[in-house]
C-alpha positions, 0 to 999 in steps of 0.5 A, a space after each residue: 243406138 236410141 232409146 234408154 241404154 241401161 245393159 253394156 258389155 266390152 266384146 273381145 275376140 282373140 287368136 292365141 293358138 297356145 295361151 299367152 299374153 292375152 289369155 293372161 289378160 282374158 283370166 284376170 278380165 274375167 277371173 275376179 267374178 268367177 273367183 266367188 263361184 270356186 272351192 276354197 278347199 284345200 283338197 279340191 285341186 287334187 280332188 278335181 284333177 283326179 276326177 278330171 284325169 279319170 275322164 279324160 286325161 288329155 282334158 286334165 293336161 291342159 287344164 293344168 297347163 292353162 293354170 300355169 300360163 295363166 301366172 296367177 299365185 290363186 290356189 283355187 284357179 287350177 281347181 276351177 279350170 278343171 270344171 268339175 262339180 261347175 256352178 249351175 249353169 243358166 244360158 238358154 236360148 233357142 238353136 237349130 240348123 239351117 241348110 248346112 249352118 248351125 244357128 243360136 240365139 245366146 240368152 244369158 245375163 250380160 252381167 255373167 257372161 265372157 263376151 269373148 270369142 277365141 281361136 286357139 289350137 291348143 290340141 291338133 286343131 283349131 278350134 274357134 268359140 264363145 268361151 264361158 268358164 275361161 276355157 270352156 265353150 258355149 258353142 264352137 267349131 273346129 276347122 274340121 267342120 264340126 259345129 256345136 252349140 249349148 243351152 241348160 236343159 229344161 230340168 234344173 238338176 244338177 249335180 257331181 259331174 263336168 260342165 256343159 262348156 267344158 264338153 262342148 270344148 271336148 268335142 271340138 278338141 276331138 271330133 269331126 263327125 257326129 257320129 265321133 259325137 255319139 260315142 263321147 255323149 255315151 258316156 260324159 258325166 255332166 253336171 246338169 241338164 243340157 240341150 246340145 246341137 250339132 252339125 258337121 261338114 258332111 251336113 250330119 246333124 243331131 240334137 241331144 239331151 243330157 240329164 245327170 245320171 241318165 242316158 244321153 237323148 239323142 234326137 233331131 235338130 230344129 231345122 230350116 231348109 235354109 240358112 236364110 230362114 233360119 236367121 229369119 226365124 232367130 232374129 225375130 219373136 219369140 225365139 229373139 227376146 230382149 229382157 236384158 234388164 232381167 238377164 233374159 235378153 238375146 245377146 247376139 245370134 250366132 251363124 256357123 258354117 262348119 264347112 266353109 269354117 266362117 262365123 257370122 255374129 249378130 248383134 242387135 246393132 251390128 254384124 261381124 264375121 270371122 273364119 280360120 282364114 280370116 280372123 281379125 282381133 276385135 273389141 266392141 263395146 256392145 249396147 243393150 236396150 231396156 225394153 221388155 222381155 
């Protein structure tokens, strides 16, 4: 890539169906900055693991279970991977469908973000996403064909609840269908505002609003007749921004296609595919202009 370079990022992808080494190695990467945004008190563990098991006890379980495999004597880690009461998020971008294809822009700092896709099944099916909160998710699919991607919503409310990666992690631990989508979005306590889109195998999809306290909005996606058109539209302005210098810029466009279980990630200077089938581990060292926003 030419011009002045001022924003890097390593990017890893990696296949762990249970956690061990490399999700290790994934928490102590990433651990050190998300360590500052963790409670420090005492009782936040208890408090957090009780709130999280009143839930979804299921979600509770593997929390712990990722705080244990991950061997770090830090008190405050099992709290923070239960995503209860998350720091405010700020990942935007725009998202939509295409043909039977789900299609993001990631817009976030690349100062904060994980830069880390993982195939892991750490339930009853595969799940393979972009992980944000170690083992949350801003977008995913499993290989059920269930395909979900995550923004912060328009307003800034934030308040007591779960993380929007935590649930996008919750829906391809235990969905298939959007309509399996409608009933967990009925009743998700969320931290903050989020825009949700989802597509699944049968070509089913929907939008959703999620606001603290209110009822889930549900509503259309941003749709293209076809994938073709949807990339098109994805790769180029408006929608693609490029202030990374100010943490606006667009990271890479992701391309899901639930129902052949294939992931497409474009980066402003190349393009990688993995699947359930095919997946090769992967580190990049990913470049990012200083133009403008």
């Amino acid at each position: 890539m030419t011009g002045d370079i001022r924003c890097s990022t390593t990017f890893r992808a990696f296949a762990e169906a249970s956690p061990g080494p490399a999700w290790r190695d994934h928490v102590r990467r990433h651990w050190p900055r998300l360590r500052a945004t963790a409670a420090d008190h005492p009782d936040a563990q208890t408090w957090r693991t009780t709130v999280l098991s009143l839930t979804s006890s299921p979600l509770a379980h593997l929390a712990a279970d990722l705080a244990e495999a991950a061997g770090l004597p830090d008190p405050d880690l099992p709290a923070f991977l239960t995503h209860v009461n998350p720091p405010a998020p700020v990942v935007s971008g725009a998202q939509g469908t295409g043909g039977a294809s789900l299609i993001r822009n990631l817009d976030i700092d690349v100062n904060q973000h994980e830069s880390t896709l993982w195939l892991s099944k750490l339930g009853t099916r595969r799940v393979l996403g972009t992980t944000s909160g170690l083992w949350g998710l801003l977008d995913g699919m499993n290989e059920d064909g269930l395909a979900v991607s995550l923004t912060s919503g328009g307003d800034h409310r934030h308040t007591e609840g779960l993380s929007g990666p935590l649930l996008v992690r919750h829906l391809l631990e235990h969905c298939t269908t959007v309509a399996a989508v409608d009933e967990v979005l009925a009743c998700w306590p969320t931290a903050s505002t989020h825009d949700l889109t989802v597509i699944d195998a049968t070509g089913a999809r929907a939008g959703y609003r999620l606001t603290p306290g209110e009822p889930t909005q549900r509503g259309r996606t941003r749709h293209w007749p076809e994938v073709s058109e949807a990339i098109a539209a994805m790769l180029t302005r408006p929608r693609h921004r490029t202030g990374y210098t100010t943490g606006a810029g667009t990271l890479h466009t992701a391309v899901y296609h639930p129902a052949e279980g294939e992931l497409t990630l474009i980066w402003p200077d190349g393009v990688r595919t993995w699947s359930f089938t095919n997946f090769t581990p992967a580190q990049r060292l990913l470049e990012y202009p200083a133009t403008p926003a």
